[in-house]
C-alpha positions as CSV (number, residue, x, y, z in Angstrom):
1,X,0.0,0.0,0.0
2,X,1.7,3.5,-0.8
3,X,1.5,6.0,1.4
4,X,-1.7,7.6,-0.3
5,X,-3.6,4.8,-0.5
6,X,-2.7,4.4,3.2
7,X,-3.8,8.0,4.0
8,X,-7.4,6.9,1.9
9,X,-7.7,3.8,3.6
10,X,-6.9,5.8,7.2
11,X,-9.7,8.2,6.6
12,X,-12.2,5.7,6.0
13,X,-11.3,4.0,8.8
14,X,-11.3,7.0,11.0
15,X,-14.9,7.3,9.5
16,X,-16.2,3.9,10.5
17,X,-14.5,4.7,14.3
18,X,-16.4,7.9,14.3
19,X,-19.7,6.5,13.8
20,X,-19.1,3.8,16.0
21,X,-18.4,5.9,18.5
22,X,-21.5,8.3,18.2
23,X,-20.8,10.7,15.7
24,X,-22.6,12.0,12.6
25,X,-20.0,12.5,9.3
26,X,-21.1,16.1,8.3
27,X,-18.0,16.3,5.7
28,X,-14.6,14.6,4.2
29,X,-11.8,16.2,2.5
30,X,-13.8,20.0,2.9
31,X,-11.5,22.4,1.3
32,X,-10.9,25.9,1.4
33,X,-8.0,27.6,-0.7
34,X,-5.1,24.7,-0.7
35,X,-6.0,23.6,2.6
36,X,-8.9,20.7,3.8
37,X,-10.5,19.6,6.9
38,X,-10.6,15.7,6.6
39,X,-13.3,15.0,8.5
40,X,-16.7,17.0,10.1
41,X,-18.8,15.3,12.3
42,X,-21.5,15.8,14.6
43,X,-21.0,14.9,18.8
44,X,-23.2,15.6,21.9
45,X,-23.9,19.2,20.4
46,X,-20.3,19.9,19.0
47,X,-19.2,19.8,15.4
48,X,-15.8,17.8,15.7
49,X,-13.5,18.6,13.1
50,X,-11.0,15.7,13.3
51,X,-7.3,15.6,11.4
52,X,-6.7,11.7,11.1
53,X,-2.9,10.5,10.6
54,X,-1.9,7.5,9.4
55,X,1.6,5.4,9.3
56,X,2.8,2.5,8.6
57,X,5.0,2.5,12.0
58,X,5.4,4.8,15.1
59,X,9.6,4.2,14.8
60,X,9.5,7.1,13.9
61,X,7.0,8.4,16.5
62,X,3.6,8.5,17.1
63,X,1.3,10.0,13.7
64,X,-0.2,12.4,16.4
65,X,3.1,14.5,16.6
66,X,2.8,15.2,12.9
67,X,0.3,17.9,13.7
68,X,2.4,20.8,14.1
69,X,1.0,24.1,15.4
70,X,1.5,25.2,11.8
71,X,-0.7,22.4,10.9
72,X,-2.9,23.6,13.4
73,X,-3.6,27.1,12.4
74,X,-4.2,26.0,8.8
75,X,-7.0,23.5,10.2
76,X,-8.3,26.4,12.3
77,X,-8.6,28.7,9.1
78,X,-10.6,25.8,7.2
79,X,-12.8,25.2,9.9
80,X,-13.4,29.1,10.3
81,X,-14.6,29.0,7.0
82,X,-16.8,25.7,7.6
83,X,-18.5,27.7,10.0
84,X,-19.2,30.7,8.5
85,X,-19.8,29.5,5.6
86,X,-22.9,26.8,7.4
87,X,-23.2,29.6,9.3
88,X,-23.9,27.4,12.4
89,X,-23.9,28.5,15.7
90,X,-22.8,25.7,17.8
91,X,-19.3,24.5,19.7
92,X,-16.2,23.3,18.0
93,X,-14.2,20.8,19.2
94,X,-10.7,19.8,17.1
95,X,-9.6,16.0,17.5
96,X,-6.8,13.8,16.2
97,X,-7.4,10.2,15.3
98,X,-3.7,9.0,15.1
99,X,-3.6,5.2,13.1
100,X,-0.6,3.0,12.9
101,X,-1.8,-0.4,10.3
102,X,0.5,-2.5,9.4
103,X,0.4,-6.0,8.4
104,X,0.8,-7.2,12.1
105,X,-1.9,-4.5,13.6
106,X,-3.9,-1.5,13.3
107,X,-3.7,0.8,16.4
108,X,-6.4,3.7,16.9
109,X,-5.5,6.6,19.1
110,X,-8.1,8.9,19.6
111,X,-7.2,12.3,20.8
112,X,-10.4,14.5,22.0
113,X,-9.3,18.3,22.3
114,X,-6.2,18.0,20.9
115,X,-5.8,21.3,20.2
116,X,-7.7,24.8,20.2
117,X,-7.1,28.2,18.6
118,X,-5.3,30.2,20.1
119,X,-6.8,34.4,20.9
């Protein structure tokens, strides 16, 4: 599998944890300018926008730590947009699903509130 069909097959994966854990898939791959979102979802009255990352291996360290606060503000701006664009009036929450498949395991990390935007 290269490394974009991994990313795919992570997505869709995050997708099927989503729902399984409650949450309504709003979105995938929303784009604004060169940036995207990959996932919006619904949860207890929040839309989640969730970055999902996907490796082969964590040698290198966990996919989590890939989302620098670089990354960060670019999610931030898509979601912005998201939001005014819906214009919904409702919480956001931003969460990381960090997946490590191989062909020994797949490992799901879910990190609620990873981050927020900063005044």
């Amino acid at each position: 599998m290269t490394n974009d069909e991994l990313g795919i097959w992570g997505e869709t994966q995050a997708c099927i944890w989503l729902v399984d854990q409650g949450h309504k898939i709003e979105a995938r791959n929303f784009r604004f300018k060169k940036n995207e979102i990959d996932i919006v979802s619904r949860k207890d009255g929040f839309i989640v926008i969730t970055e999902v990352k996907t490796r082969h291996s964590d040698f290198i360290g966990e996919p989590w730590r890939s989302v620098t606060r670089s990354k960060q503000r670019q999610i931030i701006k898509v979601a912005n947009h998201y939001i005014v664009e819906g214009n919904f009036d409702v919480e956001v929450r931003f969460d990381i699903l960090s997946i490590v498949h191989n062909q020994y395991s797949t490992k799901i990390e879910h990190i609620p509130s990873a981050f927020t935007p900063l005044a």
